[in-house]
C-alpha positions as CSV (number, residue, x, y, z in Angstrom):
1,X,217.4,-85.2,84.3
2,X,215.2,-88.4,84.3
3,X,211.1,-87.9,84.1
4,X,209.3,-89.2,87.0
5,X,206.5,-91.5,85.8
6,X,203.3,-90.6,87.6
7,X,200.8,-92.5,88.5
8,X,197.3,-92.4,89.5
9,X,194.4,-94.7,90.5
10,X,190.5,-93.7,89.4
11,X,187.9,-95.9,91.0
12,X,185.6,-96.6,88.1
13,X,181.5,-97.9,89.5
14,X,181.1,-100.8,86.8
15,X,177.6,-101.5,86.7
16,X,175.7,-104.3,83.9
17,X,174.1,-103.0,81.1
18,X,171.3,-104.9,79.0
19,X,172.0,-106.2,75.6
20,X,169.7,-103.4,74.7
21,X,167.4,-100.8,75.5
22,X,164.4,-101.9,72.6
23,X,161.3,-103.3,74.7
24,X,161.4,-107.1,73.9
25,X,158.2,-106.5,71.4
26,X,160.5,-104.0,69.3
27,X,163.2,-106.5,69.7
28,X,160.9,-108.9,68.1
29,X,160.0,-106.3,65.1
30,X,163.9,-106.0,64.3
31,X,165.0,-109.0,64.3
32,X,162.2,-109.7,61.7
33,X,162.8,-106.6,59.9
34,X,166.7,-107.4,59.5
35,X,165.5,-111.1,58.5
36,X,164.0,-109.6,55.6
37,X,166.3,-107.2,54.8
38,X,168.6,-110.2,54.9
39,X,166.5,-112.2,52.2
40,X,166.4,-109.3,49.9
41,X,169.8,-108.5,50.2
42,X,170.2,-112.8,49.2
43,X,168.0,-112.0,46.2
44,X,169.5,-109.3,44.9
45,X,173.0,-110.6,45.3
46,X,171.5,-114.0,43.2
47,X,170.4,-111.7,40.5
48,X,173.2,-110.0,39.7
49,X,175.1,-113.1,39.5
50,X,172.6,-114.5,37.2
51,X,172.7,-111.0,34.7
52,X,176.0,-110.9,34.8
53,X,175.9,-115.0,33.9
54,X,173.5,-114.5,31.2
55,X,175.0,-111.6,29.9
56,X,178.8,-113.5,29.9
57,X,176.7,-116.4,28.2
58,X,175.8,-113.9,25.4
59,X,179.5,-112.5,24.9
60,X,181.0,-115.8,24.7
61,X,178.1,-117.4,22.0
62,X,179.5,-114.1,19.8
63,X,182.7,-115.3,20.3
64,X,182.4,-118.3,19.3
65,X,181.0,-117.7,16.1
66,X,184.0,-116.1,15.1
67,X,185.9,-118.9,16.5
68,X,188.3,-120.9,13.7
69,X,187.1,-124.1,15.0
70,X,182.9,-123.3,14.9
71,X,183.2,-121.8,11.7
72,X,185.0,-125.0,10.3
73,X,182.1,-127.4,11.6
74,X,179.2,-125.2,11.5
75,X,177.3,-123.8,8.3
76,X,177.4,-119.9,7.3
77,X,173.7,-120.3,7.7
78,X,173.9,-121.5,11.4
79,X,176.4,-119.1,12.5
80,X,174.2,-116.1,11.0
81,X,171.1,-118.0,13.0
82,X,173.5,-117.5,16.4
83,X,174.5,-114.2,15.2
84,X,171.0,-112.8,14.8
85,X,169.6,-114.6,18.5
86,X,172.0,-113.3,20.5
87,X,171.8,-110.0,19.2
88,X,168.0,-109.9,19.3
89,X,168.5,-111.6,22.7
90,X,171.4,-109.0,23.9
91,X,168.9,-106.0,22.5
92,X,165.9,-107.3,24.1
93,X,168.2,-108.4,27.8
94,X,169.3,-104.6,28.2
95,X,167.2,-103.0,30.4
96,X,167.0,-106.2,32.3
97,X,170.7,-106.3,32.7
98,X,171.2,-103.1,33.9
99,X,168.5,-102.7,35.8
């Protein structure tokens, strides 16, 4: 035995809503609010790329005093020079990094 498919018609009242209930003035406030929020978010985003920039630049200067190549053309003097700056500049860069 087949199902019967019922079917029924609701009469909905459809009526316009505003694009939001805030008072124009509180309107005003957010949308200035979220602009700032927006700038700081911008910031923030900008700094971490420029730690995590700095603190690649750091890993790849060690590198690259162990690098076959630097060591040929470089003295033992300069690479200890490199060595000890970007170890005094990875100790100091720390809490900035991860902060």
């Amino acid at each position: 035995m087949e199902e019967k498919i019922v079917t029924k018609t609701i009469p909905l009242r459809v009526t316009k809503s505003p694009r939001t209930s805030l008072p124009f003035n509180l309107r005003k406030t957010t949308i200035k609010l979220m602009g700032e929020y927006n700038e700081k978010d911008r910031i923030r985003v900008q700094t971490e790329m420029a730690k995590n920039d700095l603190e690649a630049y750091i890993i790849l200067s060690k590198d690259k005093i162990e690098d076959s190549t630097f060591i040929e053309f470089s003295t033992e003097s300069d690479r200890e020079k490199i060595s000890e700056l970007s170890s005094t500049q990875s100790l100091s860069l720390i809490p900035f990094l991860h902060s």
